[in-house]
N, C-alpha and C positions, 0 to 999 in steps of 0.2 A: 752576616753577609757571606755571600757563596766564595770561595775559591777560585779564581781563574786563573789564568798563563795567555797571554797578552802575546808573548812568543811561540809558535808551533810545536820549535823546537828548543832544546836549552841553547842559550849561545854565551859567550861570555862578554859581561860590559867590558869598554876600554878602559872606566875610569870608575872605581869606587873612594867614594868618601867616607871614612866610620867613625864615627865621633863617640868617644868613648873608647879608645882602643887603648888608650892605660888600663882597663878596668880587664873584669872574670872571661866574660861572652866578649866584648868589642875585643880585646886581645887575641882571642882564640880566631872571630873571624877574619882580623888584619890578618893574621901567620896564614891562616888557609887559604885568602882569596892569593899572596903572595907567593905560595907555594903553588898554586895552581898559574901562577903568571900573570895573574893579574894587575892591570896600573892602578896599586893601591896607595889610598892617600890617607894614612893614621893620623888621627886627632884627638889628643890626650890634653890633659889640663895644664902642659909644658908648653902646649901648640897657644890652644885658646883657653880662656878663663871666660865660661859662658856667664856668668855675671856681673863681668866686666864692661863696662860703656862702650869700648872701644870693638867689643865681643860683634858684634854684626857685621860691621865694617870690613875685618879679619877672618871672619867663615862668608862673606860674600865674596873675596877673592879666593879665595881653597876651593870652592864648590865648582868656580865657572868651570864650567866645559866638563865637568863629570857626568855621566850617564845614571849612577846611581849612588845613594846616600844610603849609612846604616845608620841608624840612631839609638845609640846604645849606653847612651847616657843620661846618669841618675846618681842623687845623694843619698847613699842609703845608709842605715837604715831608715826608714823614714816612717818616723815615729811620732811625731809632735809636727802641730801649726807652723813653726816658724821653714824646718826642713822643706814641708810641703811649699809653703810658698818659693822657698828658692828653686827646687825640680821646678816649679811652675815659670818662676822668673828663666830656667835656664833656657829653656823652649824657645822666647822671643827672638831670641837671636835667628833663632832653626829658622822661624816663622817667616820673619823677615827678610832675610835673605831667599827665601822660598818662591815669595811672592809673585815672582813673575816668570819662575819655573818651569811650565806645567808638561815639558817632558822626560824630567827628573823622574826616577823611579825611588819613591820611600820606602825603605823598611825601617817600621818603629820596635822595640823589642822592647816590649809592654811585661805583662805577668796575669798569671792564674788568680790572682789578689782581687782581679777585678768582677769575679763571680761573684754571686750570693754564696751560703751557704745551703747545702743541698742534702739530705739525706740519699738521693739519685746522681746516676754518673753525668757527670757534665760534660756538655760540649759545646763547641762553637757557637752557637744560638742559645743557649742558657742562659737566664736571668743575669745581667750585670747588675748587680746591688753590693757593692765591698762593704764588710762591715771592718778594715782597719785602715789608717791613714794614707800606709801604700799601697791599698787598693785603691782608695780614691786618687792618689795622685795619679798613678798609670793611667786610671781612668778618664779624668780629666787631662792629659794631653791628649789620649787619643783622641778625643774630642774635638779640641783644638787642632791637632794636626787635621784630622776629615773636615772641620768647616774652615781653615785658611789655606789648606796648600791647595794647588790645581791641580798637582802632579800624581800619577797612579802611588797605592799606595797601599803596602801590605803592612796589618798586623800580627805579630808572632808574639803569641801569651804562653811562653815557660813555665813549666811548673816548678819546684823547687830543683834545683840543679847541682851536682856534682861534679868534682874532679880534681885531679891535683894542686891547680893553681890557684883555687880561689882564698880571695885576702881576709875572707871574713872571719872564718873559721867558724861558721854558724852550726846550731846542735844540729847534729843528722852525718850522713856518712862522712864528712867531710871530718867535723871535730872528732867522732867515735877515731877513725881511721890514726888521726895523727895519736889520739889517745893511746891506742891499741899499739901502735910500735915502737910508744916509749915505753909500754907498759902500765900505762897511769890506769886509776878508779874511771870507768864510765858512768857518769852517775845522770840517771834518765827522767825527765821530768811525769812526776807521778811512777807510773807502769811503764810505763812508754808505752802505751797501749796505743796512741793516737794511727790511724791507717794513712798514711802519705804516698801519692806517686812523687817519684824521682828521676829527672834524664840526667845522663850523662852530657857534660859540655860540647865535648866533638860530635855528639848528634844534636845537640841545639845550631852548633856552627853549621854541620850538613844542613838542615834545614834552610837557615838563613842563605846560605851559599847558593840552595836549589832553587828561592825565591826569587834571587837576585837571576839566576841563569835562564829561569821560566818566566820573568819578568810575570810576578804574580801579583795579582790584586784581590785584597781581600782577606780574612782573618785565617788564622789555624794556630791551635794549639800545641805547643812544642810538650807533647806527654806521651809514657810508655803504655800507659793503657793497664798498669801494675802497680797492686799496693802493698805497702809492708808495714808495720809496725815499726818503730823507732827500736822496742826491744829484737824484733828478728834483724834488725839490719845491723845491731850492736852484735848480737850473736855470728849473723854471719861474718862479718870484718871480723872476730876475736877467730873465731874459725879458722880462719881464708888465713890470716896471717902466724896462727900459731900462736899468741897474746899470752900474757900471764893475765891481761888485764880482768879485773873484776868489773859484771855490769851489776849498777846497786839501784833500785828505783829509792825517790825521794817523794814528799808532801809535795804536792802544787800549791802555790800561793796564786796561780792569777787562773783564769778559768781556761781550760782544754779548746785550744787555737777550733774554730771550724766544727764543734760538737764532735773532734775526736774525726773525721772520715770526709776526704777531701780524694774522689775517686773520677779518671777520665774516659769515654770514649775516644780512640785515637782512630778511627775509621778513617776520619778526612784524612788525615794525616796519610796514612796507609794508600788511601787510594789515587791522593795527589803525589806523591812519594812514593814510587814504589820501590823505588831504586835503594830506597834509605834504610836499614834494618835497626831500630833502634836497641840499644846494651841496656840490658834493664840491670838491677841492682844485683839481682839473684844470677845474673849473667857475670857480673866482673867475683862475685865473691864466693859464688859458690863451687 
């Protein structure tokens, strides 16, 4: 689906909703829409417990009179059956309370997971075929979201993302980094030979921000358009901070995520955005 901005110009909602703002991405875009002024309304799992009975009842009164929702919440990792069905359970709430919505502005903040795999750069319009369980779960709410809500309704699919705060600690510059300034072993699965794009969080939130400001409908990619290896971007971090750390490659036990090469065109991105300059990896570390 194409891109579009609903608004001429960017203008800013009175009321944002973002569910999931305890979590990496919903936290970052609560602080930003806040710090830009906006009447933000965070919703974390202190707020609602989406699998709760009581869970729709409680986001149908937070919503009313909002102009836009982020929906930036997910069980991850999400790895096994039983996960996926709760992300799926956690939706109904969204769903329902949605219902009779339809000039609510959606942004869902989905993932790159729900492509196929590709030997070619992917974009917007590439095969969606996930071959792991968080691709299908992203996948399937969007789904759900596009056949129950009414209301316009943009998808943003992140590719792996970076940055200080995230809780996971997941391989890639995030674990290298904290690795690198204690000085620990980086130890890479296989070679690290695999080629990944990587954004930075504060331009996944810019995106989101500009969506909500362009009142945009329609999919785009939150990707730099740059790939690195797992091993250069251990190099680079050991580099960038001066590290004693040793990078070691190890045996793979399970098979190389994506055949190793998981590359985006960021055009749309670029052309609906142009305001936005995205920090690539090789930008913060080298």
């Amino acid at each position: 689906m194409r891109l579009h901005h609903l608004n001429p110009r960017p203008v800013r909602p009175k009321k944002v909703v973002v569910v999931g703002a305890g979590g990496f991405i919903g936290g970052s875009v609560a602080r930003a829409l806040m710090d830009d002024g906006v009447n933000t309304v965070p919703v974390s799992r202190r707020e609602i417990d989406f699998l709760d009975n009581s869970a729709a009842l409680k986001f149908q009164s937070v919503v009313k009179g909002a102009d836009a929702l982020v929906v930036a919440l997910a069980e991850a990792p999400c790895k096994d059956s039983s996960v996926l069905v709760r992300n799926i359970q956690m939706l109904d709430p969204i769903v329902h309370a949605l219902g009779d919505m339809d000039n609510l502005h959606v942004v869902y903040v989905s993932s790159d997971a729900v492509y196929a795999d590709s030997s070619s750069v992917l974009r917007e319009d590439s095969c969606c075929a996930p071959t792991t369980i968080h691709g299908v779960m992203h996948l399937a709410r969007e789904i759900v979201l596009g056949q129950a809500v009414n209301s316009p309704l943009a998808i943003v699919r992140p590719t792996l993302v970076f940055g200080d705060d995230d809780p996971h600690n997941g391989y890639g510059p995030n674990r290298f980094k904290r690795q690198a300034e204690s000085n620990e072993i980086i130890r890479l699965f296989g070679a690290g030979e695999e080629l990944r794009d990587h954004i930075w969080v504060n331009d996944v939130t810019a995106i989101i921000t500009g969506i909500l400001y362009k009142k945009s409908v329609g999919v785009v990619n939150a990707v730099t358009g740059e790939v690195n290896s797992f091993r250069e971007i251990a190099s680079m971090i050991v580099d960038n901070l001066n590290s004693a750390s040793i990078i070691e490659a190890s045996e793979r036990t399970e098979p190389m995520p994506h055949n190793g090469y998981r590359a985006f065109d960021n055009s749309l991105l670029r052309e609906e955005f142009p305001e936005i300059t995205v920090t690539t990896l090789r930008d913060t570390y080298s």
